[in-house]
N, C-alpha and C positions, 0 to 999 in steps of 0.2 A: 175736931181736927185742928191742928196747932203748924204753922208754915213754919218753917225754920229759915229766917231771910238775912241778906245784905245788902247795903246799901254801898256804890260805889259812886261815888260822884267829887270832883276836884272844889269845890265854893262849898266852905263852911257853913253857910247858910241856908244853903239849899243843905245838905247833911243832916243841919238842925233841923229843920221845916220838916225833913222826911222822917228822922228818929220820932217828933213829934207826936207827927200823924200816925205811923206805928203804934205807939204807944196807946192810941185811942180805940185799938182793936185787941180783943183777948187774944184771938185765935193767929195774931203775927210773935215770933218771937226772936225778934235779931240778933244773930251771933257774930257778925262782925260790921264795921263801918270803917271803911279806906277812904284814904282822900289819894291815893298813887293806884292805879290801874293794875302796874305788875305787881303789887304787893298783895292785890285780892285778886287776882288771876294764879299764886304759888295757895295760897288760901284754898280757894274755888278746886284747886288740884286734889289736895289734901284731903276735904270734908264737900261731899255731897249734900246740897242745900234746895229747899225748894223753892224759893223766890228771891228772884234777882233785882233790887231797884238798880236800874243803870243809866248812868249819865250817858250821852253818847260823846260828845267836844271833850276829851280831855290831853291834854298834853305827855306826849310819848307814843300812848297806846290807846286808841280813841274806845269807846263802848263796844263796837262791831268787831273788830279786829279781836277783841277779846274774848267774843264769841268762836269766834274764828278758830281759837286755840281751846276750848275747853272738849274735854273729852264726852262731855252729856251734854244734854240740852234744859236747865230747871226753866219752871214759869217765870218770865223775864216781862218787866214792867219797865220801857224805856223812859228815861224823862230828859227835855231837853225844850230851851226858851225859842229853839226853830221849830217851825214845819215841817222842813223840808226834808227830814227824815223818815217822815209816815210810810213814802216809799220802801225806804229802807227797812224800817218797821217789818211792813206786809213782808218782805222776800226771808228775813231773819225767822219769821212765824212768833214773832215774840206776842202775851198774851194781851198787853193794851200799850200804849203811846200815851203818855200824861207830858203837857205844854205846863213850865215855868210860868209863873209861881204855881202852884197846885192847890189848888182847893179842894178842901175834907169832903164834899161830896163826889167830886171826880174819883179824888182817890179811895173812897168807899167804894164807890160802882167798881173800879181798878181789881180791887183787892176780892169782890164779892165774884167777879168774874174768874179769878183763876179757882174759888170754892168750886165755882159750880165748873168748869173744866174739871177740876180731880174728882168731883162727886159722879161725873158721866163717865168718867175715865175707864177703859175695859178692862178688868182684872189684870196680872200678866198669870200668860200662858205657861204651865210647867213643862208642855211637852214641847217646847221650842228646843231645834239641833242647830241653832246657828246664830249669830250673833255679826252686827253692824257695825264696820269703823269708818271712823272722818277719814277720810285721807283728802288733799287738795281743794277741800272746800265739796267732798263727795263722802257720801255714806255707802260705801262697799258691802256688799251681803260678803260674810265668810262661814262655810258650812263647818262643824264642829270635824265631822272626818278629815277635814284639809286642816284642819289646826295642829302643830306637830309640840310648842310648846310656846309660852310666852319668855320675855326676859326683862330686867330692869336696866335701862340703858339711863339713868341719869333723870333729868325731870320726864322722862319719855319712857315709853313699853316700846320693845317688839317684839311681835306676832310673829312668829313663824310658819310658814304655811309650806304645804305640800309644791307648791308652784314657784313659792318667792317669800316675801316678807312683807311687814306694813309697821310702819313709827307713826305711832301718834301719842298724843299728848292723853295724858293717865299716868295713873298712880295703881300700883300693884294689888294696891287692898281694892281700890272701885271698882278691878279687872276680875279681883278675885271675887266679887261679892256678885257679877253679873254671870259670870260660868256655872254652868250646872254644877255642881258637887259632883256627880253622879258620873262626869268624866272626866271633871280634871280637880286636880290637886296639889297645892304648893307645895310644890318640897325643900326649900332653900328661900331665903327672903329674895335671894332675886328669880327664883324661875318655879313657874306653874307650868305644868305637865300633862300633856291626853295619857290618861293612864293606857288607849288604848296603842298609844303609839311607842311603848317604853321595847326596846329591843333587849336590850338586858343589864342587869343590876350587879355589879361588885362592889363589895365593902361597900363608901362612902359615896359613890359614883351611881350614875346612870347612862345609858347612850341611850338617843333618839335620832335618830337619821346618822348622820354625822357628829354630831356635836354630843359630847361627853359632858353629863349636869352634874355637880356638885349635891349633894343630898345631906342635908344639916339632921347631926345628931337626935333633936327634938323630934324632926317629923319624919325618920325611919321606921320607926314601929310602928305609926299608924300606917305609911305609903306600903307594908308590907301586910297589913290586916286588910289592904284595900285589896291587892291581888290576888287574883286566884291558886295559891302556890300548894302543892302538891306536897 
């Protein structure tokens, strides 16, 4: 098993010390290293990553907050030359707390501890109908029947729901790649669709509730192979 990690931390030195220790393991393989916070938080959006080295102090947009806005949760290894974050640590759920400077067996133990986390880890479930979002610093259950369609609003999704709506922070392809196939399907770069909620189709268009979807050339004949049509 090979992690796919990034390092975000604002001291070049600590960056180096971390690429380092990396480097000392097969099974880590780092795909990016920020010294600015928002610039691996539009990053972090974009590409799904399994280990997070994170600084917590950094100017702008501290480690947590950063948390705050990411639409998944990867194995996150905090590192920071205070204590007083441990707290913080435990509430985030993040997978160990590494204290400045870092020594190669701390961060061996570190690093062996999120192995053995994804090693226990329980399959995922295919027959799952519902799916979880952050909102407010809360993981809302939303059942797939209530889901009428997603959209792309900008660095943000919303959810559309049978009750209301939810904005959070994603990216269409992470949104896409966590919904069943089996109900919904993009039909336009900006809007994924409950096929079971489609009221009806002309030409290049679709409606769902209210709202009238745009349906892109490309994925017309498959969104037409997907329905049952007579």
């Amino acid at each position: 098993m090979k992690l796919k990690c990034v390092i975000v931390d604002d001291e070049l030195m600590a960056r180096l010390s971390l690429e380092r220790l990396c480097e000392k393991r097969d099974d880590l393989e780092i795909i990016g290293i920020f010294d600015q916070p928002t610039e691996a938080l539009a990053f972090l959006r974009e590409k799904q990553v399994d280990l997070l080295f994170l600084d917590v102090e950094m100017p702008g947009l501290n480690g947590l907050e950063l948390l705050d806005q990411l639409s998944y949760m990867p194995d996150v290894i905090l590192t920071t030359s205070k204590t007083e974050y441990a707290y913080d640590a435990f509430q985030y759920q993040v997978t160990d707390y590494l204290k400045k400077p870092i020594a190669l067996p701390r961060f061996m133990q570190a690093v062996d501890k999120v192995l053995e986390k994804r090693l226990t880890k329980p399959a995922p479930r295919s027959d799952l109908n519902e799916i979880y979002v952050k909102t407010d610093g809360r993981y809302i259950r939303v059942a797939y029947d209530q889901m009428l369609y997603v959209e792309n609003v900008g660095d943000y999704v919303k959810i559309r729901t049978t009750s209301g709506s939810h904005i959070v922070y994603a990216t269409m392809k992470n949104l896409e790649e966590k919904l069943n196939p089996r109900f919904f399907f993009r039909v336009h770069r900006s809007f994924i669709v409950n096929l079971s909620k489609i009221v009806d189709i002309e030409e290049n268009n679709l409606v769902i509730s209210d709202k009238v979807i745009p349906i892109s050339r490309a994925n017309k004949s498959e969104l037409l192979e997907r329905l049952n049509i007579l």
